[in-house]
N, C-alpha and C positions, 0 to 999 in steps of 0.2 A: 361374721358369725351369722347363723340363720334367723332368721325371724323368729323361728316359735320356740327357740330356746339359746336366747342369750345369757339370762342368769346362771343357768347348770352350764353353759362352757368358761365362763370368766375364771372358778377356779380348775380346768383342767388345760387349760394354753399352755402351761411349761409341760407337762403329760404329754399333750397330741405332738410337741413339737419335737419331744423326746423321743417319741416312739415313730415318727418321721425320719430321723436323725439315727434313728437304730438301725435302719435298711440301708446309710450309706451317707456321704455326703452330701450336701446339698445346697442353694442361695436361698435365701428367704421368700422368692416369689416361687420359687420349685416345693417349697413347703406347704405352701397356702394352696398351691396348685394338686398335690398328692391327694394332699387332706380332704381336698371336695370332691375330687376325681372319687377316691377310695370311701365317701362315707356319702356317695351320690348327691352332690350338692347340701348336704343338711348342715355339715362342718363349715365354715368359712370364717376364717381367719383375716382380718384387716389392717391393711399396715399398721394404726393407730394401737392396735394390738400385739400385733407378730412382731415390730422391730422391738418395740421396747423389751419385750419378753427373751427377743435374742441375747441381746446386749446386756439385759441380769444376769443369765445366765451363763455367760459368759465369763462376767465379772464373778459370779459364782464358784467359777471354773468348772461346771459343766460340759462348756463347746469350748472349742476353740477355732480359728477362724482365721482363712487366707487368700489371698486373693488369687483368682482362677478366671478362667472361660465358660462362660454356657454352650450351650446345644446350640445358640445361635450368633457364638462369634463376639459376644458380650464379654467385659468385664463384669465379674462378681464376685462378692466376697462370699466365700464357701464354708460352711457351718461342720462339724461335723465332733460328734463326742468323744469324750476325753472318757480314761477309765472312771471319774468322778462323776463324771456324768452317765456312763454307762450302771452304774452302783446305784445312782438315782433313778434311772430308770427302771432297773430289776424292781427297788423299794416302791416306787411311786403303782407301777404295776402290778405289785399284789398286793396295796392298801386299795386300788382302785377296785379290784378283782371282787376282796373282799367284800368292799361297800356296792359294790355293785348285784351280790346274790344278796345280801341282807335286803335292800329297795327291792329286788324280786320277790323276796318272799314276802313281805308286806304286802307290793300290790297282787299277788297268788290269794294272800289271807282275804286281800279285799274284796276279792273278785269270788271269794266261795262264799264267805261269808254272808 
């Protein structure tokens, strides 16, 4: 996770990994690797964080999960959402949505005010 905002990521890790997992399958380290690549380094994700977050959700039934190849010839187990997981993602994505213009307009109000 980034330095200047570890607290506001701790509750969106099932979010980011969801909406990682929405573009297609994936291995855990291709997740962490999206995430930074796509939010220019500020997201990052750490194993101490990302595996256990797999594997709840998982157990959640969320993903589900098999083992495959990477890009470089590797074994990995391959992540990728279930329609339960896909439902959680639409839901988690427009409470995010939500809460996300409300904190805008607050700091909007702050910033005229």
């Amino acid at each position: 996770m980034s330095d200047r905002n570890p607290e506001m990521l701790r509750g969106t890790v099932e979010l980011l990994i969801l909406t990682a997992l929405s573009r297609g399958p994936h291995h855990g380290f291709g997740i962490a690797r999206w995430l930074e690549a796509t939010s220019d380094d500020e997201l990052r994700l750490e194993e101490g964080s990302l595996y256990p977050a797999l594997h709840r959700m998982e157990r959640r039934g969320w993903l589900e999960a098999e083992w495959g190849t990477s890009e470089n010839n590797r074994q990995v187990k391959l992540y990728r959402l279930t329609p339960r997981g896909r439902a959680r993602f639409r839901s988690e994505t427009e409470g995010w949505a939500a809460f996300a213009a409300a904190i805008g307009k607050v700091l909007q109000a702050a910033a005229v005010g």
